[in-house]
N, C-alpha and C positions, 0 to 999 in steps of 0.2 A: 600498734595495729589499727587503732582508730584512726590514725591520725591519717596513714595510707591508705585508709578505706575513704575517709574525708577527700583526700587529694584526688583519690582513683576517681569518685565519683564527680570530682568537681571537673574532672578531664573530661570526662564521657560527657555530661553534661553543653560541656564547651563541644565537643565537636562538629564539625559541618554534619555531619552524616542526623542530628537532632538539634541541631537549629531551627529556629521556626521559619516560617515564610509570610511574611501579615501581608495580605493580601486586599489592595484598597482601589477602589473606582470612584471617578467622577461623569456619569454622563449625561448630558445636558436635555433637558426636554423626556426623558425616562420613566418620573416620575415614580411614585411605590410598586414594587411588583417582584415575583423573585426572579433567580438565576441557576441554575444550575453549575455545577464544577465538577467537568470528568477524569477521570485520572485513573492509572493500573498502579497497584501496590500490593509487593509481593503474590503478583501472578493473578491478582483478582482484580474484575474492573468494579468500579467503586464509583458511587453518584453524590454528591452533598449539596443541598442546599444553598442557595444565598440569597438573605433576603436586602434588598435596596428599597431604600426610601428615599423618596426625592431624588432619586440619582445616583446616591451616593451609597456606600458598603465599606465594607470594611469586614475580615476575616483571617483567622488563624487556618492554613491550611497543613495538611499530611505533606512528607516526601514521594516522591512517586518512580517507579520502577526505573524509566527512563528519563527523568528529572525534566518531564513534560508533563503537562494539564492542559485540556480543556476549560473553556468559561463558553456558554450554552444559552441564549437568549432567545425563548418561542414567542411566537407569535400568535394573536388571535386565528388567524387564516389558517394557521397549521402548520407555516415554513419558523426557520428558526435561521439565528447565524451562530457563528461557531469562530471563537477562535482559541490556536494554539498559542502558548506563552512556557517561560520556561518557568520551574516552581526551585527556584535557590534561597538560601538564606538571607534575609534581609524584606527590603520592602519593595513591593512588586506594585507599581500605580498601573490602574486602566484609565483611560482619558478619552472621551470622544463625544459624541452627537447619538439619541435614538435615531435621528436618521439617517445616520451611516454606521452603522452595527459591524457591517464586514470590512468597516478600516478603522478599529477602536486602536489607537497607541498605546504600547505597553512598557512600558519603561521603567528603570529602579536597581534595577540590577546586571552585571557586566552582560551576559549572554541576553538579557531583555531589551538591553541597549542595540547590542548587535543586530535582532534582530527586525528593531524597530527600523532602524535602518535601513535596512536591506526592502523593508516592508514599502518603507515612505520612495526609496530610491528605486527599488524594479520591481515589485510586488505590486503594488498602487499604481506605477505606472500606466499613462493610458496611450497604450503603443497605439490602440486606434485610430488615433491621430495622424499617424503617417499615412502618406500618399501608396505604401505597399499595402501589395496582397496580405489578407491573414493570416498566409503560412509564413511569409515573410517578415512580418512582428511579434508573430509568434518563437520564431528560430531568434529572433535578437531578440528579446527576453531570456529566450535561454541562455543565449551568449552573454547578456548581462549578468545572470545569474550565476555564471562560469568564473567570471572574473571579478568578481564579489569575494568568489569562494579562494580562489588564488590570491586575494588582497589583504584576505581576511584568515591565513591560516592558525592562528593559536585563539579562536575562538569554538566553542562544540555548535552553534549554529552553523557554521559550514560545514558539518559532516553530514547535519541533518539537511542541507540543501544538495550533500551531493548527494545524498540516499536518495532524496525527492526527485532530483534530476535522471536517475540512471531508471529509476520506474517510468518516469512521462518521456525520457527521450531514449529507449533501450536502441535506438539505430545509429547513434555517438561512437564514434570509437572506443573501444572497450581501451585502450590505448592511451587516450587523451584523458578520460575518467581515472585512471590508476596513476596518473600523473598528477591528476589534482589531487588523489590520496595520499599521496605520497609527498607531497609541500605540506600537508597539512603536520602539526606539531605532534611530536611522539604524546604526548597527554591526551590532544585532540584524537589521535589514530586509536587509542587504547578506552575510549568513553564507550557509553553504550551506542550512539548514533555511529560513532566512528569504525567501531566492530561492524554495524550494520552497512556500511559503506563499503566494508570490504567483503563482505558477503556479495553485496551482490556484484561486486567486480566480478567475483567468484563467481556468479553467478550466469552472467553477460557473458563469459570469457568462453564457458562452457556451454551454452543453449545453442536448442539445433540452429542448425544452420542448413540452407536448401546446399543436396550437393553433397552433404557428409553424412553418415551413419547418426542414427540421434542414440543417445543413453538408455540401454537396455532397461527395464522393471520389472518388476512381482506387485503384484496387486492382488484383492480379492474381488468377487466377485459378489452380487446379492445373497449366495448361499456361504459365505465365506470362504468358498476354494479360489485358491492362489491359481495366477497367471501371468506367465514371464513374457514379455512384448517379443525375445525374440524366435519363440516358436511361431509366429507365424509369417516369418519368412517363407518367399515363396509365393507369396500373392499380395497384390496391393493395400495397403493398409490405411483406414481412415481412422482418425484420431480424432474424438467428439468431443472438448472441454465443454462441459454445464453445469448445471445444478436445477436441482427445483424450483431454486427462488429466480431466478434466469427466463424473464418472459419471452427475450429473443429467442432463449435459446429455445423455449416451447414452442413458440410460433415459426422455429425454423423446421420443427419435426417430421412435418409431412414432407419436406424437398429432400431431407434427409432420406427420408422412409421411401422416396422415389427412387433416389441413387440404390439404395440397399436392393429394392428391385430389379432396378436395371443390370446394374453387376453381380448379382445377385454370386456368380461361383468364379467372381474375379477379384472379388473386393473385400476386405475384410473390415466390419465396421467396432468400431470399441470403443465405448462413453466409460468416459473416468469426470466423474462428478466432484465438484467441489463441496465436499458434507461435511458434518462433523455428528459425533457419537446421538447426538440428539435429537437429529435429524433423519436418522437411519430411514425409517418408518415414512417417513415424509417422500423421502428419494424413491422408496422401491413402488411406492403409490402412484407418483407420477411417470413410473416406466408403464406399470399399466395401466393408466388411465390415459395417457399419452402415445400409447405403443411405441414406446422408443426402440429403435429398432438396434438389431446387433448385440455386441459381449457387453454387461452393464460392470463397470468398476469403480471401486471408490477406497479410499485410504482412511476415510471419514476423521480427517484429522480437520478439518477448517482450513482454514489459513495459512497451517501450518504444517499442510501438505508435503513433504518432501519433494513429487515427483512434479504436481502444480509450481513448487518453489524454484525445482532445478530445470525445468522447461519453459522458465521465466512466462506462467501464463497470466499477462496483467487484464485481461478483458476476456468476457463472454459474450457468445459462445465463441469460441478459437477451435478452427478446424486445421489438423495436418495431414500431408498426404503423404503415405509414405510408399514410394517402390520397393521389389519383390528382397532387395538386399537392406533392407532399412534406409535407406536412405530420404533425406528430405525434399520431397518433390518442390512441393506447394505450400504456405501457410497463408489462411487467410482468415476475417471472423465473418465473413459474409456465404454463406451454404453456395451461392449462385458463382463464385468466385471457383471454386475446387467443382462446380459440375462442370463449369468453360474447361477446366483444366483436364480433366477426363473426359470430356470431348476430343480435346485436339489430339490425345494420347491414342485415340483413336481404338484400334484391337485390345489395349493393354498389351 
């Protein structure tokens, strides 16, 4: 019995799942000062310390939920840089310049490798340089990044670039995105990035679209009664994404509040806020101190919103317009954009 209890433990001991991750920097000109290291573990977000001297560190770190970390470097001014790295077993090096914080090299181990690469090859790149327009080095960046990801399928850094890709470019064919999901490697598909990859195929695949019915809901409302989107059919519908913390979307309130006027028994206006449980109190202050006009709702989940998640809303404030059968008119995140369009709609 001991002796399998010696074995058992010298198993568990060995496995990746409690391997360490020593985590080491060199960077040049830095001198003594700390760092921070952020990371979620087991559902909690989590801050640690790191002190450098001279440059230089060195640290045993935790596993982390999504086998991703932060390294965190403020500033006197008050800005900071930030960069992502993966936390696997083994030895994880940082290498760079204090004066280039936002391209510190991370290297050490297989998925660090990967991604350094990816970093030094299209991330770093300074598409600048080219004789095109901004939108046009902007789109080959993404295309670069695309076939990164297709070059590079049995690594968990391409899951997390297509996850990244499908939030910055949701107007991709939802098409050509489940095809790079789907090269990627059954191990890759099944990680935590790679589940989130397919989410939001999931999620693209299904978001309104002008022209089609959008996804009925139940929400509550500031007093907590429930309200299902498709009673009110029947009159046009404006859809308010915000939140408290949202200064556009504060400063967009009064144009809001002009529409609500105007249409006043044509128009149906409904704010679903992006909150969470802690915040309650914060949101219903700023309806009235803001007179937010219209049905106020919220799911006060944060980020993790269901009905935010499924209406793929990546930016605030995001207005939609909806006609009398649900359908999607208009989307747009500028309030001035949805009054042209009820203008031209003319009577309703």
């Amino acid at each position: 019995m001991k002796t399998l209890l010696s074995l058992g433990l010298a198993a568990l001991l060995a496995s990746p799942a409690l391997a360490q991750t020593q985590l080491t920097g060199d960077i040049a000109g830095m001198g003594t000062r700390t760092a921070e290291y952020h990371y979620t573990r087991q559902g909690k977000v989590s801050t640690d310390t790191i002190r450098v001297v001279n440059g230089h560190f060195a640290q045993s770190i935790p596993a982390t939920d999504d086998g991703m970390g932060n390294i965190i470097f403020s500033e006197a001014s008050g800005g900071y840089h930030s960069q992502q790295f993966w936390v696997e077993p083994g030895k994880v090096h940082i290498q760079g310049t204090a004066q280039q914080l936002g391209q510190l090299d991370i290297t050490g181990t297989p998925e660090n490798n990967a991604l350094s690469a990816y970093n030094r090859t299209v991330e770093w790149k300074d598409y600048s340089k080219s004789p095109k327009p901004a939108v046009a080095y902007q789109s080959q960046q993404a295309q670069d990044a695309r076939q990164f990801i297709k070059a590079h399928p049995a690594v968990r850094t391409s899951a997390l670039l297509l996850s990244r890709q499908m939030h910055d470019r949701p107007d991709y064919p939802v098409a050509e995105y489940e095809k790079l999901l789907q090269g990627l490697t059954p191990a890759v598909r099944q990680s935590w990035y790679g589940q989130q990859a397919a989410e939001r195929v999931a999620v693209l695949r299904n978001q309104p679209t002008v022209g089609k019915p959008v996804a009925n809901f139940s929400m509550a409302d500031t007093a907590g009664v429930q309200h299902s989107l498709v009673t009110y059919r029947g009159k046009y519908v404006l859809l308010d994404f915000w939140g408290h913390w949202c200064h556009p979307c504060i400063e967009a309130m009064p144009k809001v509040n002009a529409l609500h006027r105007q249409y006043a028994d044509k128009l149906t206006i409904i704010g679903i806020a992006l909150e969470g449980s802690s915040s309650a109190l914060l949101w219903k202050k700023a309806i009235r101190q803001h007179q937010v006009p219209g049905l106020q709702l919220s799911e006060l989940k944060g980020t993790d919103s269901p009905v935010i998640t499924g209406y793929n809303i990546n930016a605030f404030p995001t207005y939609m317009l909806l006609d009398p059968q649900g359908k999607l008119v208009a989307q747009a995140n500028d309030v001035d954009d949805i009054t042209k369009k009820l203008a031209a709609l003319g009577s309703l």
